[in-house]
C-alpha positions as CSV (number, residue, x, y, z in Angstrom):
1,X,0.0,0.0,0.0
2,X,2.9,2.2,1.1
3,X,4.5,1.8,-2.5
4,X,1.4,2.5,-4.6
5,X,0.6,5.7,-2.5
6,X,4.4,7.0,-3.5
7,X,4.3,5.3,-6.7
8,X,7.1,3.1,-6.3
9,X,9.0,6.5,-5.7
10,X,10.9,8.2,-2.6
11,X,8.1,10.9,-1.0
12,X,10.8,13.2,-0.2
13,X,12.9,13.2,-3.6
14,X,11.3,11.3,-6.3
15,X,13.9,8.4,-6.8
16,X,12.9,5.1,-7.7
17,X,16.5,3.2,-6.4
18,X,17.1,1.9,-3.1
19,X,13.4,2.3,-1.6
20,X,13.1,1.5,2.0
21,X,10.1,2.2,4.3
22,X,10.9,4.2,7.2
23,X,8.6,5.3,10.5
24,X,8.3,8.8,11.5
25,X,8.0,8.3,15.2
26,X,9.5,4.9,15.8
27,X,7.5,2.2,17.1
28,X,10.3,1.8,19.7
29,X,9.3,5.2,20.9
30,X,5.3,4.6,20.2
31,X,4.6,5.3,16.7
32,X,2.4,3.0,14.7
33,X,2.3,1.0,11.5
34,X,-0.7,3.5,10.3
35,X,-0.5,5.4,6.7
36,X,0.3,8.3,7.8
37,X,3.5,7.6,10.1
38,X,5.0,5.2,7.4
39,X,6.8,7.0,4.6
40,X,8.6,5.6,1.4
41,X,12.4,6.9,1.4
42,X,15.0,6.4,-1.0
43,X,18.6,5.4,0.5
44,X,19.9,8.7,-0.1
45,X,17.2,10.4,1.9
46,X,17.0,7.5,4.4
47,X,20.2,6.6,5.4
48,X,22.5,8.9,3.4
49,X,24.7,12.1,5.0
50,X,21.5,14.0,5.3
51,X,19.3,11.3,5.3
52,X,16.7,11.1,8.3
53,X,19.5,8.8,10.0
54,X,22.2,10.6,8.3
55,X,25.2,12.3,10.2
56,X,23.3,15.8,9.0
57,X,19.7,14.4,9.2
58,X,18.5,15.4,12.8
59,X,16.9,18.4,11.2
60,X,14.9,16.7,8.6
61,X,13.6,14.1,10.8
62,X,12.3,16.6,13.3
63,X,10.7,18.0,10.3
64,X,9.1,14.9,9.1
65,X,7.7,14.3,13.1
66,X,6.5,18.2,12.8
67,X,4.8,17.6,9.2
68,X,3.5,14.3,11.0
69,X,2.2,16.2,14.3
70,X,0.4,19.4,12.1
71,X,-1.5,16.5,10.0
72,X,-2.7,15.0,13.2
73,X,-3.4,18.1,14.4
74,X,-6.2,18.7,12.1
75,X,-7.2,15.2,12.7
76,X,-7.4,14.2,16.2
77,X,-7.5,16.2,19.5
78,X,-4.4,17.0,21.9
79,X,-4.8,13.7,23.8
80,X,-4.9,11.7,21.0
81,X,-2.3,13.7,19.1
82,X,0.2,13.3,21.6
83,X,-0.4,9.4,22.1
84,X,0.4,8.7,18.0
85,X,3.4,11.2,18.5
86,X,5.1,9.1,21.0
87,X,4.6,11.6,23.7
88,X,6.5,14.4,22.5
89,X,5.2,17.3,20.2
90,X,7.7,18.7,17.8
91,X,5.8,21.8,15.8
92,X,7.6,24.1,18.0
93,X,10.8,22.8,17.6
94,X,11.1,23.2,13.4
95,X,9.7,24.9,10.9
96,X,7.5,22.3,8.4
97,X,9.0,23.0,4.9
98,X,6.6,22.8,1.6
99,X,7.7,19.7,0.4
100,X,6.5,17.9,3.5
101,X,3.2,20.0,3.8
102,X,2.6,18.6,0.3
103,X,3.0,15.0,1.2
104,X,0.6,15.3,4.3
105,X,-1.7,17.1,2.1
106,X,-1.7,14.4,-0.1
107,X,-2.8,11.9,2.7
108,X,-5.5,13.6,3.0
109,X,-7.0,13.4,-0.2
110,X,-6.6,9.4,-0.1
């Protein structure tokens, strides 16, 4: 389902090598296996330099978790929000750039 919805594409960059699915809040830390908490990553984007688990990737991952938290937001209230976020709210940490507006807008039109 995860690949269809990016069509067999990275959601962040639009490569087709190297796919890997990756969790936004991981389920170690109490994130789910729902639609919206799974996104489709190239390598580069996953685990390269500035990748989400990248040397240089702390700052896109806490904008992925923020893009995450403002779609819930219009979703569920606080209570719940904070329970699919693993506890911790992020919107205040980072700034939620266009690109990943756009693919939480998308979700919603699914």
């Amino acid at each position: 389902m995860i690949y269809q919805r990016a069509n067999y594409q990275c959601e962040l960059c639009g490569n087709t090598q190297g796919l890997q699915k990756h969790h936004i809040v991981k389920r170690s830390q109490g994130g789910g296996d729902n639609q919206a908490n799974i996104i489709l990553l190239c390598w580069h984007c996953h685990h390269g330099t500035k990748g989400v688990h990248g040397k240089r990737g702390h700052k896109l991952d806490l904008q992925l978790k923020a893009g995450l938290e403002k779609y819930y937001r219009k979703c569920y209230n606080e209570k719940k929000v904070k329970e699919l976020m693993g506890g911790k709210f992020y919107l205040w940490q980072v700034e939620v750039p266009e690109f990943i507006d756009s693919h939480f807008n998308k979700l919603k039109e699914e």
